[in-house]
C-alpha positions as CSV (number, residue, x, y, z in Angstrom):
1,X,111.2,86.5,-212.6
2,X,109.3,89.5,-212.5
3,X,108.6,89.1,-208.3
4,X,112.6,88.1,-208.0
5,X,113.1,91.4,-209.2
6,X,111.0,93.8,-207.3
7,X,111.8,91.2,-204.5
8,X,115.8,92.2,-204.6
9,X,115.1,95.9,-205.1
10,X,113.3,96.1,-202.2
11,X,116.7,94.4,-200.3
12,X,118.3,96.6,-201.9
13,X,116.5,99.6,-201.3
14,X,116.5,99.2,-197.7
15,X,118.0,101.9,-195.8
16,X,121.6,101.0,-194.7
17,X,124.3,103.5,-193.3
18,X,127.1,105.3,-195.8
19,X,130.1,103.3,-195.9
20,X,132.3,104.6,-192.7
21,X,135.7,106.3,-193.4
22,X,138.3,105.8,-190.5
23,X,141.4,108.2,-190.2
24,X,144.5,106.2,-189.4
25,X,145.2,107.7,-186.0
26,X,149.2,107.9,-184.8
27,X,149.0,103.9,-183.3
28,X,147.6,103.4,-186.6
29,X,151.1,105.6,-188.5
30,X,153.5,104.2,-186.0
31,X,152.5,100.1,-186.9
32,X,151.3,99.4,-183.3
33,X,147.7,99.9,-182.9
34,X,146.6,96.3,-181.3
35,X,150.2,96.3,-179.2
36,X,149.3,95.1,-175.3
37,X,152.2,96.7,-174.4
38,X,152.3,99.8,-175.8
39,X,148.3,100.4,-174.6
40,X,149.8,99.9,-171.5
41,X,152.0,102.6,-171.5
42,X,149.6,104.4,-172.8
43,X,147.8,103.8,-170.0
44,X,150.2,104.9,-167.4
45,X,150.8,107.9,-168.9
46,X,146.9,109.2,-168.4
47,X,146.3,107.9,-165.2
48,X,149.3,109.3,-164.0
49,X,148.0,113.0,-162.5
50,X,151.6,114.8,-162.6
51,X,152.1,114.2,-166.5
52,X,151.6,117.5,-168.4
53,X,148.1,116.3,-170.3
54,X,146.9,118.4,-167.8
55,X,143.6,115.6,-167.2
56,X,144.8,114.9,-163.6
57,X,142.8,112.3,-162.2
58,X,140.2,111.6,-165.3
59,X,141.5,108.5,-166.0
60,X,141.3,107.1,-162.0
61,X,138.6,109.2,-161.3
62,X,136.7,107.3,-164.1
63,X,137.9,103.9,-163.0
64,X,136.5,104.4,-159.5
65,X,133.3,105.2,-161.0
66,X,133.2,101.9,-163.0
67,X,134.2,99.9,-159.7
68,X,132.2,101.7,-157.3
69,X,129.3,99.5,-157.0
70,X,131.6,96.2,-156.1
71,X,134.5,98.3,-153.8
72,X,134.8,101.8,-153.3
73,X,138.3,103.0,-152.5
74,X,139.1,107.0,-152.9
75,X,142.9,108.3,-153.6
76,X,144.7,112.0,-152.8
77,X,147.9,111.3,-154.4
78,X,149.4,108.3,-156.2
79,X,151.4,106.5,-158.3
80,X,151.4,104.3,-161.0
81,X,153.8,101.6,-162.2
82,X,154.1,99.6,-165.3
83,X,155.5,95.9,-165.4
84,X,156.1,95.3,-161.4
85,X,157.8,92.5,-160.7
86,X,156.3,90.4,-158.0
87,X,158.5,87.8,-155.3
88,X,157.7,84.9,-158.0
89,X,159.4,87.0,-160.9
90,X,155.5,87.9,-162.5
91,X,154.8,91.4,-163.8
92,X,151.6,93.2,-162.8
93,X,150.8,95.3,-166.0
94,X,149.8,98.2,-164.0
95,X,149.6,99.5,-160.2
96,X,148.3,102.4,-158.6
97,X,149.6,103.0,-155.4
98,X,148.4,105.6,-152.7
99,X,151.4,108.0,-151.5
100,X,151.0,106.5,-148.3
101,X,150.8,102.6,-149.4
102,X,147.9,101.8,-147.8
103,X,145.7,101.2,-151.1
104,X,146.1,99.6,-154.1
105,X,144.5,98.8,-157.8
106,X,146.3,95.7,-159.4
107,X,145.3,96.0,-163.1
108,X,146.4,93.1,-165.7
109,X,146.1,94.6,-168.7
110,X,144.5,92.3,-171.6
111,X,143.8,93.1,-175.6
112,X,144.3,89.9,-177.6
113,X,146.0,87.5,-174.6
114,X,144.1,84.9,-172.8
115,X,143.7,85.5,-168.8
116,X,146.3,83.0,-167.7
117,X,148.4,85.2,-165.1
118,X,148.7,83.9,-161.7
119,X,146.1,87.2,-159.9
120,X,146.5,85.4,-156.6
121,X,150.8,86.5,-156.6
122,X,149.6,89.6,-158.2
123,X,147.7,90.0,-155.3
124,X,149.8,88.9,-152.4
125,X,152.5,91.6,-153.5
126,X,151.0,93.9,-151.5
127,X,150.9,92.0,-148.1
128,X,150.8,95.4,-145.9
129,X,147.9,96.4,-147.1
130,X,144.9,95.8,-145.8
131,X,142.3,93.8,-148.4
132,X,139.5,95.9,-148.0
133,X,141.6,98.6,-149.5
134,X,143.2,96.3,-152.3
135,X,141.5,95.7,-155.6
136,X,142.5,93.5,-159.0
137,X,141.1,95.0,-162.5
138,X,141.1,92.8,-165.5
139,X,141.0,95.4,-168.5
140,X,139.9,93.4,-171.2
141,X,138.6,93.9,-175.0
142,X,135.4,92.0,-173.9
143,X,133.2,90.5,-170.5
144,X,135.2,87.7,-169.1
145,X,134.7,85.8,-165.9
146,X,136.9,85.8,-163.9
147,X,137.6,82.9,-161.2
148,X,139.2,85.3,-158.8
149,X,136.0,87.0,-156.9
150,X,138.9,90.5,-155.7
151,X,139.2,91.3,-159.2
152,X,136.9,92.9,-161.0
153,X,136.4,92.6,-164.7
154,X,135.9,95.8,-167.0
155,X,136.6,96.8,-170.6
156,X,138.6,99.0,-172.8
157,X,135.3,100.5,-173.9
158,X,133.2,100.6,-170.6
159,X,136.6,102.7,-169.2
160,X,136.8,105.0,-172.4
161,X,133.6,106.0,-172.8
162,X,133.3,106.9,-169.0
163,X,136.6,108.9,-169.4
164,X,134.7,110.6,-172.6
165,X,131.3,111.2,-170.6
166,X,133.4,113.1,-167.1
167,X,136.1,114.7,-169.6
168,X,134.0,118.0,-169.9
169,X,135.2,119.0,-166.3
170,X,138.6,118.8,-167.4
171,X,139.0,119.8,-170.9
172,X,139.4,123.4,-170.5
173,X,142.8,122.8,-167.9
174,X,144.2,120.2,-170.2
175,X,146.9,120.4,-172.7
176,X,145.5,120.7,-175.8
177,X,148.4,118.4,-177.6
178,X,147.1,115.8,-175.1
179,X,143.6,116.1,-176.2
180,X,144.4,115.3,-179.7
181,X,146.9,112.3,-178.6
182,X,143.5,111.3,-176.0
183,X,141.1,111.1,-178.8
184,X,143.6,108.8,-180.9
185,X,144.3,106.7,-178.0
186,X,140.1,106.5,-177.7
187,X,139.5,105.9,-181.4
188,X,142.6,102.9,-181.4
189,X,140.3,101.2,-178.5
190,X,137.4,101.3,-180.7
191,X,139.1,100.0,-183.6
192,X,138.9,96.6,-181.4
193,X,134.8,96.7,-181.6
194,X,132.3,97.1,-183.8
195,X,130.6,100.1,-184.8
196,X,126.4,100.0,-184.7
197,X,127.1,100.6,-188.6
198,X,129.2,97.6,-188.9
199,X,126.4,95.6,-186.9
200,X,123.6,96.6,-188.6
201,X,125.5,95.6,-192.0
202,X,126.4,92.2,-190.7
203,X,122.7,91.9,-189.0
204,X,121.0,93.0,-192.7
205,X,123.6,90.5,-194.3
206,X,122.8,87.3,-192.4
207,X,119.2,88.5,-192.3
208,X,119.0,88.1,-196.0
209,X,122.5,86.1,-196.6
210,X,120.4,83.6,-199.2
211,X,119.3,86.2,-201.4
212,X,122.4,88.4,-201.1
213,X,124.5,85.3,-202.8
214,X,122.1,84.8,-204.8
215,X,122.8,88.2,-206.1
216,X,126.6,87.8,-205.9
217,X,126.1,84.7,-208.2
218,X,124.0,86.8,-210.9
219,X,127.0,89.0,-210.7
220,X,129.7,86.6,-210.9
221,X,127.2,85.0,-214.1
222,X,127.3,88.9,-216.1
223,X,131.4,89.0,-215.3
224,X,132.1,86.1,-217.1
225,X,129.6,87.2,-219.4
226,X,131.3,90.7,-220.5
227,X,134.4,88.5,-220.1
228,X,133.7,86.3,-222.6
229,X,132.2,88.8,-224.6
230,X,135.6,91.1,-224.6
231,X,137.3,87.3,-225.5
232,X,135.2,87.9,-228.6
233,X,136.2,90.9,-229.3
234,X,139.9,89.9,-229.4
235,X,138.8,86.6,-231.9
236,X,137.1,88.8,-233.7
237,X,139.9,91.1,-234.7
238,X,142.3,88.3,-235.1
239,X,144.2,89.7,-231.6
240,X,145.8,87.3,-229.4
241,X,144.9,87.6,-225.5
242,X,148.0,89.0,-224.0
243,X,149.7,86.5,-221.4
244,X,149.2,89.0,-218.9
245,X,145.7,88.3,-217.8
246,X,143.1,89.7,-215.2
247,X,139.7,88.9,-213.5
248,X,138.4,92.2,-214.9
249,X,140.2,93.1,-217.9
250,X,141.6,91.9,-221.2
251,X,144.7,92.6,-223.4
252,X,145.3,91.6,-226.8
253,X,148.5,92.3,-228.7
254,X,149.1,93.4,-232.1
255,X,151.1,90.5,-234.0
256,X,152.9,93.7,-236.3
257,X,155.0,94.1,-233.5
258,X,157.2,91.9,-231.7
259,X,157.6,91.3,-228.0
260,X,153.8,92.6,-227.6
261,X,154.8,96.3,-227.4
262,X,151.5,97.5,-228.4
263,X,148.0,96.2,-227.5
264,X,144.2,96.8,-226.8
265,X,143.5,96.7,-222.7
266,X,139.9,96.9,-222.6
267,X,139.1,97.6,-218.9
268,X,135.4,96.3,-217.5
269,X,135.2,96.4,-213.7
270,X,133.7,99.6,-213.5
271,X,130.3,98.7,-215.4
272,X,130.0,96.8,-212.4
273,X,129.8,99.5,-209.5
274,X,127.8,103.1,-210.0
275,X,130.0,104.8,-212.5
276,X,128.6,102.2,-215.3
277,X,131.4,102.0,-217.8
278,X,134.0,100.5,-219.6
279,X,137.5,101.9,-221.0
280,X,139.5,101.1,-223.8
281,X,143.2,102.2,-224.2
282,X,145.8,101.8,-227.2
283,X,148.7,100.7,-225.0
284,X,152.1,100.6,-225.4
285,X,154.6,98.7,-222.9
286,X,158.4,99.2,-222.8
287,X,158.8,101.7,-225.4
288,X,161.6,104.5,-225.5
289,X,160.5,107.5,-224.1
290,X,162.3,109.3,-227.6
291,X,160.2,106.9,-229.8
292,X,156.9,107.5,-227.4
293,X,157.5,111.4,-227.7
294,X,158.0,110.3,-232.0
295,X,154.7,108.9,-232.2
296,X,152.8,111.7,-229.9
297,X,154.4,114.5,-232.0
298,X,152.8,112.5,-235.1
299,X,149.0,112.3,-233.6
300,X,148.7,114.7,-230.7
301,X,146.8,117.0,-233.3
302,X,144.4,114.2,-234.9
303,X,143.5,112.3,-231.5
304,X,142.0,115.0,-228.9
305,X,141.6,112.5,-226.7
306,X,145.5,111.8,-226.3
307,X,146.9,111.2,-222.9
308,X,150.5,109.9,-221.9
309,X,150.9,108.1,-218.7
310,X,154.3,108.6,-217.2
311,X,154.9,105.0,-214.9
312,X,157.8,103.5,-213.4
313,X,156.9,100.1,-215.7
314,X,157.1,102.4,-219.0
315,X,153.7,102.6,-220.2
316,X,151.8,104.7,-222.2
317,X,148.4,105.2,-223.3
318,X,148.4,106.6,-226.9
319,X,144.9,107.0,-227.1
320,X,142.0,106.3,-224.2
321,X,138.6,106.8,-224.0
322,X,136.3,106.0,-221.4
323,X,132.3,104.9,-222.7
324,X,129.3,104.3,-220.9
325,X,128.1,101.3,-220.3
326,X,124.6,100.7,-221.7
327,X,122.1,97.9,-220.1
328,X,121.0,96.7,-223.8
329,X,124.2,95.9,-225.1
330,X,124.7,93.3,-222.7
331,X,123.5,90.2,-224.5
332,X,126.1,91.4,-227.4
333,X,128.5,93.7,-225.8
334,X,131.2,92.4,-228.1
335,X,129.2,94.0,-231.4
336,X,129.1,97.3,-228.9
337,X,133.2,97.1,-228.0
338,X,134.2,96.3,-231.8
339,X,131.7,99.4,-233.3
340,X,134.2,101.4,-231.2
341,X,137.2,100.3,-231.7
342,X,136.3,100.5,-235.1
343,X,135.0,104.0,-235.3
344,X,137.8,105.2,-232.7
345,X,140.4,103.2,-232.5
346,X,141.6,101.1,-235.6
347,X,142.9,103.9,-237.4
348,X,145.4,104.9,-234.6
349,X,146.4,101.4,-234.3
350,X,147.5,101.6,-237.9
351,X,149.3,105.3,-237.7
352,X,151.2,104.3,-234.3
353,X,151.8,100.5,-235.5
354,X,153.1,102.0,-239.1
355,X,155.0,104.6,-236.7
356,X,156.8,102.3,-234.3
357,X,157.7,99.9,-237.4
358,X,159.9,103.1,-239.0
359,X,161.4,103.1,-235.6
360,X,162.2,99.3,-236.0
361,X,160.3,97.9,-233.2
């Protein structure tokens, strides 16, 4: 037992990165983050050079870059369409035109989609131009092959973080308003990958996936444990386990009273994490906020510890306490909750019982 123990605190001592925080960007607010449609727009909107973002030609600029190796086409003034509809009634996602119509870049836009489109009547749109100054972009999430050998496949990712690496040359003419809405539109495309945090979670997790449940067993084992043991505590005091119940806390109601008004809730789900402890409140449910106000005017000065909770179901805390959690109570836990409840609890539970009884609940 002794070398299962230093064996999972050395698992568990190995370094692994802080827990990332992501700030819901305004795709995020406006409920269409992972929309094809609305990255396309998106889309249009930077690579077009006459919007006011003031980034010019960053976006085609960049493009070029990625494609220059396979075709190398060069543009002075453009434009750039969104859903053009071809002779067989198809819609190219995007196309950049030259002023003059003598290049083109056919992009089909995909995030989620398969790559079903016919790229051949995409392609023959543009019968005027010549094919060495044609090219087909497939924008996808991830590497895809693709069949037809005039388009060229790159992603999301590959394009942003060339846009990211040549935006220093244009930051300083751009509208700053457009810089903010760029750096969303960036961090919404890498929302669809994982971070090198993520992987090297995933990567520790399968690299030790048998002891890691292992572990999640012993913890699922001590739940039920201080589960049962709070169970106890309820037989114990002759308290019947509220019909309300919860994977990681318990309520037990106070027979004096009908329509279980007035109850222990012993909460234990944070002895599991860092904080180490346990809370236990004398609770009252459904209660007139004149006869709550009675009973705090009663023992506000007795119980320090006092605090009302003003929610939309009604409830109140008449008295709460929060206790730390101690390692060698676990075997007998119960013996620990019922010390406390004795030394700081049963007395209220008499006063507010005996209070909300001359109130006739």
């Amino acid at each position: 037992m002794k070398e299962l123990e230093i064996e999972y605190k050395e698992i568990l001592n190995k370094e692994i990165s802080k827990q990332e925080k992501r700030e819901k960007n305004f795709l995020d607010i406006a409920g269409m983050p992972h929309y094809e449609n609305v990255n396309s727009n998106l889309l249009q909107f930077f690579f077009d050079y006459t919007e006011d973002h003031g980034f010019k030609d960053l976006f085609l600029t960049s493009l070029l870059e990625l494609i220059s190796h396979k075709k190398d086409l060069s543009f002075v003034d453009w434009t750039i369409a969104r859903e053009v509809r071809t002779i067989n009634d198809k819609r190219i996602d995007l196309a950049i035109l030259s002023t003059d119509e003598d290049k083109v870049i056919i992009i089909e836009n995909k995030i989620y989609h398969l790559l079903n489109n016919d790229l051949n009547d995409y392609w023959n749109h543009y019968p005027l131009i010549l094919e060495e100054n044609k090219v087909g972009i497939v924008l996808s999430l991830y590497s895809l092959t693709v069949k037809d050998a005039r388009y060229i496949n790159i992603t999301h990712q590959q394009l942003c973080k060339r846009v990211l690496k040549n935006l220093g040359d244009y930051i300083l003419n751009a509208n700053h308003k457009y810089v903010v809405y760029l750096k969303d539109f960036i961090e919404n495309i890498n929302t669809f990958y994982m971070s090198d945090t993520q992987k090297n979670k995933l990567k520790f997790y399968f690299e030790h996936i048998d002891k890691i449940n292992e572990l999640s067993k012993i913890k699922e084992d001590a739940t039920n444990h201080i589960l049962r043991q709070v169970t106890i505590v309820g037989e114990t005091l002759g308290l019947p386990i509220h019909a309300k119940r919860s994977m990681d806390r318990r309520y037990f109601t106070f027979p004096e009273l009908k329509g279980g008004i007035l109850y222990y809730a012993i909460f234990v789900e944070d002895i599991f994490t860092s904080e180490a402890s346990f809370r236990i409140i004398l609770e009252g449910h459904d209660i007139e906020d004149e006869i709550q106000q009675f009973v705090i005017d009663r023992i506000s000065d007795k119980y320090q510890n006092l605090e009302h909770i003003d929610t939309p179901h009604n409830y109140i805390h008449f008295l709460r306490q929060d206790y730390d959690f101690k390692p060698e109570d676990t075997a007998n836990f119960s013996k620990a909750v019922l010390d406390i409840i004795e030394r700081d609890f049963a007395e209220a539970r008499k006063e507010v019982t005996q209070l909300l009884k001359e109130k006739g609940l």
